[in-house]
C-alpha positions as CSV (number, residue, x, y, z in Angstrom):
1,X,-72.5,-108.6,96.3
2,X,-72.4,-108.1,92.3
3,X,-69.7,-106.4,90.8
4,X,-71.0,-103.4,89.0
5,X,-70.4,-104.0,85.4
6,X,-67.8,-101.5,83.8
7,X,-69.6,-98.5,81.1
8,X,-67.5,-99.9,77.9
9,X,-68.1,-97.1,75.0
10,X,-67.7,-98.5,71.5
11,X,-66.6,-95.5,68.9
12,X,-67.6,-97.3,65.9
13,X,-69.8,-99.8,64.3
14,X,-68.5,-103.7,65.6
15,X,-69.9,-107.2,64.1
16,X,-72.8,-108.0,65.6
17,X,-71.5,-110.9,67.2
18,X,-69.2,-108.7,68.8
19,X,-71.7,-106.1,70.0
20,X,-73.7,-108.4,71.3
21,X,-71.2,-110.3,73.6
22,X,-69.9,-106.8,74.7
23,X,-73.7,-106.2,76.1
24,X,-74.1,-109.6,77.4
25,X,-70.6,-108.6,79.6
26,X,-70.8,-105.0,80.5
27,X,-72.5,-102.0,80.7
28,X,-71.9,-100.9,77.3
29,X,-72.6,-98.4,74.6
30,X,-72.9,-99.0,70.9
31,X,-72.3,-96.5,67.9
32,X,-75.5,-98.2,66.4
33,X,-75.2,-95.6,63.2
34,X,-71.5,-96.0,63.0
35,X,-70.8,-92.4,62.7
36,X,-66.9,-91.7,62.6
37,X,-66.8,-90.1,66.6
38,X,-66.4,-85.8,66.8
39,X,-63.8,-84.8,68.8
40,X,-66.9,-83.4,71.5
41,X,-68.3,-86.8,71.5
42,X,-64.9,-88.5,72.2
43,X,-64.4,-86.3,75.1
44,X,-67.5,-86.9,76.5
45,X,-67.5,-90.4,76.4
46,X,-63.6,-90.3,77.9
47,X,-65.5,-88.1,81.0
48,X,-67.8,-91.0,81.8
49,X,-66.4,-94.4,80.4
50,X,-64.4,-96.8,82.4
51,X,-63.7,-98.4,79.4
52,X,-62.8,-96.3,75.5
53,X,-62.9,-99.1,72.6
54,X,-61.3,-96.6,69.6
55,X,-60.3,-97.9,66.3
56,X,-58.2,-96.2,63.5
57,X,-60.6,-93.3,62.8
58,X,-60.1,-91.6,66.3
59,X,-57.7,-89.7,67.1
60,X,-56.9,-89.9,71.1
61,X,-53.5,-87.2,71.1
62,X,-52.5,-85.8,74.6
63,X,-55.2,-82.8,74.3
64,X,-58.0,-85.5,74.5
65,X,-56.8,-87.2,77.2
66,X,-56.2,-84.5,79.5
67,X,-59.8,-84.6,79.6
68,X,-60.4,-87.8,80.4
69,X,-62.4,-88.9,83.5
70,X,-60.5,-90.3,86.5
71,X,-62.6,-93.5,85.7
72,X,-60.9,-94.0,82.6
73,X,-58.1,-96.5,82.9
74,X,-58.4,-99.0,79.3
75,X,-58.4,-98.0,76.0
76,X,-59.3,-101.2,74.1
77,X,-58.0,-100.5,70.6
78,X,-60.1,-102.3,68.2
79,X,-57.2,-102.6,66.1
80,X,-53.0,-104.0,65.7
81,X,-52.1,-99.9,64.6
82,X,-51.7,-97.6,67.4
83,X,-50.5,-94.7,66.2
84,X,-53.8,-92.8,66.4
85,X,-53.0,-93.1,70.3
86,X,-51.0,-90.4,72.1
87,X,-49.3,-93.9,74.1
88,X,-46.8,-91.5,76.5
89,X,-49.9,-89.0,77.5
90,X,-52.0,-92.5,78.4
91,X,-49.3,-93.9,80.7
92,X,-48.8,-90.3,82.4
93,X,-52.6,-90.8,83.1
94,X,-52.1,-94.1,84.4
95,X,-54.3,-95.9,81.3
96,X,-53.8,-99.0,80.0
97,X,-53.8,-99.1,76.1
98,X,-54.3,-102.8,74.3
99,X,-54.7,-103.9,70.3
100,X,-55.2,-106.7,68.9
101,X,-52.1,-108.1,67.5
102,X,-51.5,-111.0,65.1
103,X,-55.4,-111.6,64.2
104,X,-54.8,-109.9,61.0
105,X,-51.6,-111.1,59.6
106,X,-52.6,-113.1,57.3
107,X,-55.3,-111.1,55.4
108,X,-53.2,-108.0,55.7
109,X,-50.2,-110.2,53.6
110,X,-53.4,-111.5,51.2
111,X,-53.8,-108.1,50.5
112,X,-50.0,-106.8,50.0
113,X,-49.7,-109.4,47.5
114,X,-53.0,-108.6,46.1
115,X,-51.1,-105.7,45.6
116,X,-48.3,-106.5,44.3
117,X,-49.5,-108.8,41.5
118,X,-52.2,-106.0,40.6
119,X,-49.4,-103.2,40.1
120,X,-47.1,-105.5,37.7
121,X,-49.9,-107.0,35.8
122,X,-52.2,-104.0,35.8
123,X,-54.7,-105.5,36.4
124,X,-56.9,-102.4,37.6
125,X,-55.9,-101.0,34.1
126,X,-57.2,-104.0,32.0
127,X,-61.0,-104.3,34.7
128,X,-61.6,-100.7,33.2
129,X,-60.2,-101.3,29.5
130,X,-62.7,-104.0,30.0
131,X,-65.6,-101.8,31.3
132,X,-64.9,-98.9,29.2
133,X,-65.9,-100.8,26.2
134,X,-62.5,-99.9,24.3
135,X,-61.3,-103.2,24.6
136,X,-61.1,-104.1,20.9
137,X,-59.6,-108.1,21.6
138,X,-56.6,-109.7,22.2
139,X,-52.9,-107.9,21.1
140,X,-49.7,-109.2,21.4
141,X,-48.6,-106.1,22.9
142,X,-51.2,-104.4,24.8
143,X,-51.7,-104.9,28.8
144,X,-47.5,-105.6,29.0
145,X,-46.8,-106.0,33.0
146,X,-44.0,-107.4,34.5
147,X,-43.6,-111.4,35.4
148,X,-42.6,-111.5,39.3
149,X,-40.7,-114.6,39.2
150,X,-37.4,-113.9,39.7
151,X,-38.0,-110.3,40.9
152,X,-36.3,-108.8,44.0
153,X,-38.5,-108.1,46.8
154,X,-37.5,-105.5,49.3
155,X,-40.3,-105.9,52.3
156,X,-39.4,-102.7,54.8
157,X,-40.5,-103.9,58.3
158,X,-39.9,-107.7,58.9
159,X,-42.6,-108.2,61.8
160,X,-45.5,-110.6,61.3
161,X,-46.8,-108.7,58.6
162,X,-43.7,-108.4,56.6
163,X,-42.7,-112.5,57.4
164,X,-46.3,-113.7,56.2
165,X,-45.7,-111.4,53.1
166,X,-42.4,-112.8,52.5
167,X,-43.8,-116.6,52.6
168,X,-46.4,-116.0,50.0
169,X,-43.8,-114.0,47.5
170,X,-41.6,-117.0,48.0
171,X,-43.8,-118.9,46.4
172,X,-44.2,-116.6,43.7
173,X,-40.4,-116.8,42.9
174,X,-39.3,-113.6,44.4
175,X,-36.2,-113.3,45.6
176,X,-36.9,-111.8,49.6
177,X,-35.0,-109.0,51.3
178,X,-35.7,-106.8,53.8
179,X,-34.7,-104.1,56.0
180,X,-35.5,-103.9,59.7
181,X,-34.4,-102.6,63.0
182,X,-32.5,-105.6,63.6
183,X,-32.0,-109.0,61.8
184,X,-34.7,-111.5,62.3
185,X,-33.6,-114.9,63.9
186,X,-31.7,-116.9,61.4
187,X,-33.7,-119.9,61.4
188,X,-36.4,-117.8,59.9
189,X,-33.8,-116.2,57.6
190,X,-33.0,-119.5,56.5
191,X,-36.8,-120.5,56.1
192,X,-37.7,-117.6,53.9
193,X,-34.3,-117.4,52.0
194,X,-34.4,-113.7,53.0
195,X,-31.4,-111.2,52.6
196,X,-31.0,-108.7,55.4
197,X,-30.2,-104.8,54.7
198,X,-28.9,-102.4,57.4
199,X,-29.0,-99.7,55.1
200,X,-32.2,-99.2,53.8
201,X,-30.9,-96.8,51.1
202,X,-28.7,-99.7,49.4
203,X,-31.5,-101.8,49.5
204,X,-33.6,-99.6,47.6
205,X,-32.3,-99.1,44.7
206,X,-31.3,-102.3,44.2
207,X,-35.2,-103.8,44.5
208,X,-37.4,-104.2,41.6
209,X,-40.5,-104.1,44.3
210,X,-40.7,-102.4,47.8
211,X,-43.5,-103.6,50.1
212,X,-43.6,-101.0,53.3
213,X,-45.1,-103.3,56.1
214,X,-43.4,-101.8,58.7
215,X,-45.7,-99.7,62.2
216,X,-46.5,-96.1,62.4
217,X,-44.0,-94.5,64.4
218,X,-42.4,-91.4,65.1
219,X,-39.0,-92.7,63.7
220,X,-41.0,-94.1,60.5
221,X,-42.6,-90.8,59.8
222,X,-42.0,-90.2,55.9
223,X,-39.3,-92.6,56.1
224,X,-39.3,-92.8,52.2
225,X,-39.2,-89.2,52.1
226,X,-38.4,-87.0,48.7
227,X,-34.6,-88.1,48.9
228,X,-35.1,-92.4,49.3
229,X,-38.1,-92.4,47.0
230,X,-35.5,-91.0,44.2
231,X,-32.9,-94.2,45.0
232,X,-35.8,-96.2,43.2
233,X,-35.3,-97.8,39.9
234,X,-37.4,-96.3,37.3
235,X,-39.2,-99.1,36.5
236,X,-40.3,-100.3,40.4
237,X,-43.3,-100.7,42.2
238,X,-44.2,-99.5,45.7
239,X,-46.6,-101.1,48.0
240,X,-48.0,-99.6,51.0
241,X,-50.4,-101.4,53.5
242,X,-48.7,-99.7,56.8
243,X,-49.9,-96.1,57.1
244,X,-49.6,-93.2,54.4
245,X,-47.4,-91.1,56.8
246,X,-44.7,-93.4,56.3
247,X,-44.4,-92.3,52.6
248,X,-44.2,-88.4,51.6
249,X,-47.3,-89.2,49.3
250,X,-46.9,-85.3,47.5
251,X,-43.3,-87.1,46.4
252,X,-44.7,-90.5,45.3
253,X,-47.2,-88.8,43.3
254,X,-44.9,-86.4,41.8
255,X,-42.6,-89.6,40.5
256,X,-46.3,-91.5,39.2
257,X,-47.4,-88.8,37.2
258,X,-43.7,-88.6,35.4
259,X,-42.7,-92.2,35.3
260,X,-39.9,-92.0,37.6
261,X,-41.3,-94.8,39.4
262,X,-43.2,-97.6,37.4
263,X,-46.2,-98.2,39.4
264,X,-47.5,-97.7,43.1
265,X,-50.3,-99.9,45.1
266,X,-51.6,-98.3,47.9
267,X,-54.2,-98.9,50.3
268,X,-53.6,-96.1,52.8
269,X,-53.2,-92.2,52.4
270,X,-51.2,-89.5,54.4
271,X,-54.6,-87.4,54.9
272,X,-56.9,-90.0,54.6
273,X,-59.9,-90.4,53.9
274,X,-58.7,-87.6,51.8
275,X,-56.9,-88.6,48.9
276,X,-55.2,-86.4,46.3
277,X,-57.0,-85.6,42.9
278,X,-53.5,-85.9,41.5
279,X,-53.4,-89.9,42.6
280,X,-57.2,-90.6,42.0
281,X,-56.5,-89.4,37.7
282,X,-53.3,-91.8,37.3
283,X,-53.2,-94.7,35.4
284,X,-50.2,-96.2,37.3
285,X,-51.6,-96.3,40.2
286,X,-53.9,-99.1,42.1
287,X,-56.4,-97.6,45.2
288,X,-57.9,-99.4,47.7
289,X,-59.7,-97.9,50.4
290,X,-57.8,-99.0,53.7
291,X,-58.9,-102.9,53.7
292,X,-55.9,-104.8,53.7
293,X,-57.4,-106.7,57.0
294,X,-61.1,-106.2,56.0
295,X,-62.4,-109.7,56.3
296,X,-65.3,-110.9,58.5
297,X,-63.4,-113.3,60.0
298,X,-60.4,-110.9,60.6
299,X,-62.7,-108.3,62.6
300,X,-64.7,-111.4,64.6
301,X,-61.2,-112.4,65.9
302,X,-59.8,-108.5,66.3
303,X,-63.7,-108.0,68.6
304,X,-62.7,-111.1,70.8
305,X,-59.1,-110.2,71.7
306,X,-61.0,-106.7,72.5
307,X,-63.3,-108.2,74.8
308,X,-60.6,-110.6,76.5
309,X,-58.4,-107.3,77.1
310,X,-61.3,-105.8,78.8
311,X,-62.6,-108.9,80.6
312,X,-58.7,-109.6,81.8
313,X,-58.1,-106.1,82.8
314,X,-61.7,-105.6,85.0
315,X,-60.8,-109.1,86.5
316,X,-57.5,-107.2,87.9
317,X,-55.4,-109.2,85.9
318,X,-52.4,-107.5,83.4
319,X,-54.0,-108.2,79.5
320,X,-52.0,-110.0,77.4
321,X,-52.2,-107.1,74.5
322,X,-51.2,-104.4,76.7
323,X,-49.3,-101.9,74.3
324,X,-45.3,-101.4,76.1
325,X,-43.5,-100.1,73.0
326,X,-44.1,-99.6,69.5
327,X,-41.4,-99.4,67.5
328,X,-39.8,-100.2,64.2
C-alpha cells in the first residue's frame, strides 16, 4: 500500500522550482501571495501540518509551539539563522528542527565585502551626489574614503561566514583577525594569515574595520553593547550581516550621528523591518534591506537542502541538517 504523503506548509513565497518539486513530493501548501504568516495562521498551520517550512520572518517561540498538533514533528527552516526558533521548546515537543547550512556562504561574504568597500569609499554617498544633480565634476578633495590595503580587519565569528569573508579581504590587503569561541585549526590560521583574539575588547579597539559574522544567540545578544561599541576608534567602520540584535543599534546610531564612529554598513536591524528614522537621515551610513544571501542561485540550493531534510526525515532516516546546538 502507498505511503500517505506528509501535509508540508510552506510560510512564505519559495522559487518556483522549488514549489514545484515540493508538490511533485508531498501533500503540500504554498503561500502563493507570499504574505509574511499572522501569528493565527502560523498556529493553524502547526495544528494540522506534519511538516512547518518557516523562514526568518516567523517567529516560532515556546507560546506557538505549545500549540502545535501532535502531528507536527519537522520544522524545515528555509534558512542557515535559527534564532527565530524557540530550539529548547521544539525538542521538549519531540520536533526535529533543520536549516540549510553552508549554501549561502559565499554570497553572504560577497555581500560583507560589498559592504565593506561601500562604507570606506562611500560609495552610496557619491550614487546620490550623482543623482542629486549637485555633482559639479571632478575635485581633488571631495568623495575622500579610506584605501583598505593595509587596514586591520577584526571579523567577530570565525565560522564559514566569517572564513569566506576573511579569504576575499585577504586579497584586498587586509590584515585578518578575529575573535571567536575558540581558535580555528591552525592550518587555516596559517592559510588566511589570521590573528586570533580571546578578548574581544582588545581586539576592538585596535581594528580599523569590524565585520560581525558571528549566529544569533542568546550569549551574542547585544554583544557590542553601549560599553564595546565605545572601545572603537573614531575613525572605524562596522559591518553587520548577522542579525541586528547582536548590536545595541540605539548605541550605533547615537555614535553615527556624532562621528564617534566613522561609518557603519548594515544589512540587518534590531526591529526589523522597522528601521530607525534616526539611521534612514545619516549620511555615514550604508542600508541594505537584509540580502546579504539574496541570490537565485543561493535560495535554489537553500529550497533543495529543505526538501532533502524533509524527504530524509519522512524516509525515517536522521537529516543531515538537523539543528543540535547553536552557539557562538
Amino acid at each position: 500500500m502507498e505511503r500517505k504523503k506528509p501535509l508540508v506548509i510552506v510560510t512564505r513565497k519559495l522559487p518556483d522550482a522549488i514549489e514545484t518539486r515540493m508538490m511533485e513530493l508531498f501533500n503540500t501548501r504554498l503561500n502563493l501571495d507570499d504574505h509574511a504568516m499572522s501569528r493565527q495562521e502560523l498556529v493553524e498551520a502547526m495544528q494540522v501540518a506534519d511538516v512547518l517550512v518557516p523562514t526568518v520572518t516567523d517567529i516560532i517561540d515556546e507560546a506557538l509551539l505549545s500549540q502545535a498538533g501532535p502531528q507536527l514533528r519537522l520544522i524545515a527552516n528555509f534558512g542557515n539563522g535559527v534564532d527565530h526558533i524557540d530550539l529548547r521548546a521544539a525538542k521538549a515537543r519531540g520536533i526535529t528542527v533543520t536549516n540549510t547550512p553552508g549554501v549561502l556562504t559565499e554570497d553572504t561574504a560577497d555581500m560583507t565585502m560589498a559592504l565593506i568597500l561601500a562604507t570606506a569609499r562611500r560609495l552610496s554617498e557619491g550614487e546620490r551626489l550623482v543623482r542629486s544633480g549637485q555633482w559639479t565634476g571632478w575635485a581633488p578633495t571631495v568623495m575622500l574614503g579610506q584605501r583598505l590595503a593595509g587596514k586591520r580587519l577584526g571579523i567577530i565569528g570565525m565560522g564559514r561566514i566569517g572564513q569566506a569573508v576573511a579569504r576575499r579581504a585577504k586579497a584586498f590587503g587586509l590584515s585578518i583577525h578575529y575573535h571567536n569561541r575558540k581558535p580555528v585549526h591552525p592550518q587555516i590560521e596559517t592559510e588566511l594569515d589570521a590573528a586570533y583574539w580571546e578578548s574581544l575588547d582588545q581586539m576592538l579597539a585596535r581594528m580599523d574595520i569590524v565585520a560581525v559574522t558571528c549566529p544569533r544567540t542568546p550569549a551574542t545578544y547585544h554583544l557590542l553593547n553601549a560599553r564595546r561599541l565605545g572601545l572603537l576608534k573614531p575613525t572605524a567602520i562596522l559591518v553587520n550581516i548577522s542579525r541586528g540584535q547582536v548590536v545595541d543599534e540605539a548605541t550605533l546610531t547615537r555614535m553615527l550621528q556624532h562621528k564617534e564612529i566613522g561609518a557603519a554598513g548594515l544589512d540587518v536591524y534590531e526591529n526589523e523591518p522597522n528601521i530607525d528614522p534616526k539611521l534612514l537621515k545619516l549620511e555615514n551610513v550604508v542600508l541594505l534591506p537584509h540580502m546579504a544571501s539574496a541570490t537565485m542561485e543561493g535560495r535554489l540550493d537553500m529550497g533543495e537542502k529543505v526538501i532533502v531534510n524533509i524527504k530524509t526525515f519522512v524516509d525515517g532516516h536522521a537529516p543531515r541538517d538537523r539543528v543540535l546546538e547553536i552557539m557562538f
